[in-house]
C-alpha positions in Angstrom: 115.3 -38.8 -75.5 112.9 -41.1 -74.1 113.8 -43.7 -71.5 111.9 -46.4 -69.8 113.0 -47.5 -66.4 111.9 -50.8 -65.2 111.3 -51.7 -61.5 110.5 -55.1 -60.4 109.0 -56.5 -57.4 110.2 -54.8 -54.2 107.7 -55.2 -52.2 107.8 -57.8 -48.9 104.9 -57.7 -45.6 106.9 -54.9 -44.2 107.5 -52.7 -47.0 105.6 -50.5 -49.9 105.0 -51.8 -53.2 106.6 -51.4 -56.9 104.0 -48.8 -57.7 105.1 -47.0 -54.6 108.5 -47.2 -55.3 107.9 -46.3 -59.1 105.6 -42.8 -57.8 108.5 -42.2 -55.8 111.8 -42.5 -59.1 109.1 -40.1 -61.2 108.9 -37.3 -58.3 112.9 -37.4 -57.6 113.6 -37.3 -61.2 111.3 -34.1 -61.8 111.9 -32.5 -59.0 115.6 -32.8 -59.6 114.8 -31.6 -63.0 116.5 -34.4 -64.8 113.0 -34.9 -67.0 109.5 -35.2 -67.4 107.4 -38.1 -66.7 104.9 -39.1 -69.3 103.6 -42.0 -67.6 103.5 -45.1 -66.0 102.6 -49.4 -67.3 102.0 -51.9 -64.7 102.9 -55.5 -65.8 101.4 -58.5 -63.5 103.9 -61.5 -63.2 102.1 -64.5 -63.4 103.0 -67.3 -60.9 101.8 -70.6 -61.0 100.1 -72.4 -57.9 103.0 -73.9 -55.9 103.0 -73.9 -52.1 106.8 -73.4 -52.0 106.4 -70.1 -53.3 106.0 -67.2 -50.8 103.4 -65.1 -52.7 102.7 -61.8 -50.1 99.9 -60.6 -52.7 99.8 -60.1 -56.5 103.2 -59.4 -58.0 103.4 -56.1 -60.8 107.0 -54.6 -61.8 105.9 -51.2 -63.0 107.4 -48.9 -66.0 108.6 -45.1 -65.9 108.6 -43.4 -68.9 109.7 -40.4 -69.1 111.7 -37.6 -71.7 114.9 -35.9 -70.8 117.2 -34.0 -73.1 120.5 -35.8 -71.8 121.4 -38.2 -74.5 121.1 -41.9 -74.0 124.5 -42.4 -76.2 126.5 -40.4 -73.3 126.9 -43.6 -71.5 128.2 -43.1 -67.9 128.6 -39.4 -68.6 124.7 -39.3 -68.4 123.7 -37.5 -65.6 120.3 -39.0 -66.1 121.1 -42.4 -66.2 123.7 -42.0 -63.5 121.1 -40.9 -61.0 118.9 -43.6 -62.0 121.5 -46.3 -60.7 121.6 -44.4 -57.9 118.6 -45.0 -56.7 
């Protein structure tokens, strides 16, 4: 089963960014042998131009995808998807 987990913007001055974050999910999730990771997408979030906005730099929510043999219809007996909320 494939599944595609979506990270949005995590990043503030002080901390990593979503693609950092993202590189991070993919290595627990195979080195915990829960699945493989087939690859990343990177998705820029527009913003328009208004002052009252704190932009800290450009804003991406990145993608995982990755295959796993638990089945998605498990529900909250997925160990996969139960150690994706996890984290």
């Amino acid at each position: 089963m494939k599944y595609l987990i979506s990270i949005d913007d995590t990043d503030t001055k002080e901390t990593r960014g979503t693609g950092y974050h993202a590189r991070q999910m993919a290595a627990t999730i195979e080195d915990a042998g829960l699945g493989v990771v087939l690859g990343f997408s990177q998705q820029f979030n527009q913003n328009f131009d208004n002052k009252t906005i704190n932009i800290i730099h450009e804003k991406f929510n990145s993608t995982i995808i990755t295959h796993t043999h638990y089945d998605g219809f498990a529900g909250n007996n997925n160990r996969f998807i139960r150690f994706v909320r996890k984290r």
